[in-house]
PAMI-205041 format. One record per residue (C-alpha): residue number from 1; x, y, z. Coordinates in steps of 0.25 Angstrom, whole numbers, padded with zeros to 4 digits. Example, Ala and Ser with C-alpha at 12.3 -4.5 7.8 and 13.67 -1.06 7.14 Angstrom:
% residues 2
k,east,north,up
1,0049,-0018,0031
2,0055,-0004,0029
This chain:
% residues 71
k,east,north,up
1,-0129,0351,0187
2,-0124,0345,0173
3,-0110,0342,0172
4,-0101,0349,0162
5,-0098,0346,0151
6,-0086,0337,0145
7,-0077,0340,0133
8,-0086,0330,0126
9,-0099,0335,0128
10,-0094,0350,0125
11,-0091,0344,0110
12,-0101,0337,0108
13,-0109,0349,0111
14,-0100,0356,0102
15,-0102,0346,0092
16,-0116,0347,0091
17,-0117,0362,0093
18,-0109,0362,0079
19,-0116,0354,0073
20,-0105,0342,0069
21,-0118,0333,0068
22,-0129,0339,0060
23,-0142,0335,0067
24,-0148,0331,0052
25,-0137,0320,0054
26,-0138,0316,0067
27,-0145,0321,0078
28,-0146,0309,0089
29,-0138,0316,0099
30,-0132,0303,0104
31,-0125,0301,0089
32,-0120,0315,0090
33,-0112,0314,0103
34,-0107,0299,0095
35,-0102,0308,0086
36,-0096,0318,0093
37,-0089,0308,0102
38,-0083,0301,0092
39,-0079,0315,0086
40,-0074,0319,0101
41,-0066,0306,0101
42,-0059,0309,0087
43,-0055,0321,0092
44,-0040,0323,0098
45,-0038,0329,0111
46,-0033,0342,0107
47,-0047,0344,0097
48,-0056,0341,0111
49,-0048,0351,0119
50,-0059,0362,0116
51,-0069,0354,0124
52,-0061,0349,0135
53,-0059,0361,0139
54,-0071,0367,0137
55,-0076,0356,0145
56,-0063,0358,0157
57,-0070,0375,0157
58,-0084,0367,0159
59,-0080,0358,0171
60,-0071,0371,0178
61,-0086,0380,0176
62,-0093,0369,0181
63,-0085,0366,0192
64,-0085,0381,0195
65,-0102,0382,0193
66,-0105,0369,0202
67,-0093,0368,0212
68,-0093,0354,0218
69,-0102,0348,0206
70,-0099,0333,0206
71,-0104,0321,0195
């Protein structure tokens, strides 16, 4: 059972779905998530609150979906 997701993860997933890095510049996976951590760490506390909470609502589904999961 995969874990879900944190806050970061569902960014930078974001990120990529929208297309911030166009793949003609850079399309090394590894370089992408550089990217979108520096952009995650530039960001202020109140501009991540859409994906900690989005991540909060994936943990409480998880937890309800795999009772007694551990990691």
């Amino acid at each position: 059972v995969p874990r879900p997701r944190n806050a970061f993860i569902l960014f930078r997933c974001d990120f990529v779905r929208q297309g911030k890095v166009p793949t003609d510049v850079e399309n090394d996976h590894r370089n992408i998530s550089r990217i979108a951590g520096r952009v995650w760490r530039e960001m202020s506390v109140r501009e991540r609150e859409p994906w900690v909470k989005m991540a909060e609502e994936e943990k409480k589904m998880h937890g309800r979906v795999h009772p007694g999961y551990r990691y």
